[in-house]
N, C-alpha and C positions, 0 to 999 in steps of 0.2 A: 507261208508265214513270213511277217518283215524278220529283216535281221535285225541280232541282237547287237546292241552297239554297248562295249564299255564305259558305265561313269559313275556316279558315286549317289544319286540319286536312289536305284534300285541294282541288285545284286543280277549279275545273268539270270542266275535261276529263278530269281523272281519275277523279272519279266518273261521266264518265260514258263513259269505256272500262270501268270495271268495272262498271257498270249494263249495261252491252251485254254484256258475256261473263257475267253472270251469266244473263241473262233467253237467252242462247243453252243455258245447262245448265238451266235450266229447260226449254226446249222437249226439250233431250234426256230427261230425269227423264220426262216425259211420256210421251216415245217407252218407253221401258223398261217404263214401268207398261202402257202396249198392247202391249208384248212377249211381258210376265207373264201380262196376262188373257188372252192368245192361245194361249200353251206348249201344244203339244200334244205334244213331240216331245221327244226328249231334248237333240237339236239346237239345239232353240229354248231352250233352258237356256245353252247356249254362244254364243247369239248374244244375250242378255240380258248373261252375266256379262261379254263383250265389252265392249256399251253403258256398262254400271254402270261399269268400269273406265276407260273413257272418259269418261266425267260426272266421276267422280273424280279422276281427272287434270288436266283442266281445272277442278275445284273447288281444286284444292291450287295451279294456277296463275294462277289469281286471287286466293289467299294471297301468296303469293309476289309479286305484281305488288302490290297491296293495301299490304303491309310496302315494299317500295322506294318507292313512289309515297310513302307518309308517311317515309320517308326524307328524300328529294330535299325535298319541303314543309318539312318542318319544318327541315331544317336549312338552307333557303336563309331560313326567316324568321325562323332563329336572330338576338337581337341583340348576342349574344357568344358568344366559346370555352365561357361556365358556363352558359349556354342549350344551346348546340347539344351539350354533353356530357351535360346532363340528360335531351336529347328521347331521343338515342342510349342509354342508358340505358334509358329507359323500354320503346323499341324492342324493347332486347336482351333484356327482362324480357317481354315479348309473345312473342318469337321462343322463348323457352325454354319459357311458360306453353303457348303452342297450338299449335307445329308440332313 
């Protein structure tokens, strides 16, 4: 796992619950690619698109965790209302850009 680096963006721990849920969809992505190179069946199609949808969902929920976590951060080290509505902002403009 990378290190964790100190700064104000996200708290240690937070990166490193999303360092952990990430590297767990990675082992899944894995699992899926030995699925693919395995398919013999048309079955084995349905238990791929299964996995894939499952990787997926837990990628869209480490989005989602990702945006709250720099929520919660940034506005607790907001040092005013014109800070903490700029970070919010910025947030809103992420949330609209990639999800």
């Amino acid at each position: 796992m990378a290190d964790i680096v100190e700064s104000t963006a996200l708290t240690p721990l937070q990166k490193k619950d999303l360092l952990h849920r990430l590297a767990r969809i990675e082992g899944q992505l894995r699992g899926v690619q030995k699925l693919i190179a395995q398919a013999a069946t048309p079955s084995d199609c349905d238990a791929v698109a299964q996995q894939m949808a499952a990787a997926r969902k837990a990628l869209d929920r480490s989005f989602v965790q990702l945006l709250t976590s720099t929520m919660q951060t940034q506005s607790a080290n907001a040092r005013d209302l014109s800070e903490a509505q700029a970070s919010a902002g910025k947030l809103a403009a992420m949330l609209d850009k990639f999800a």
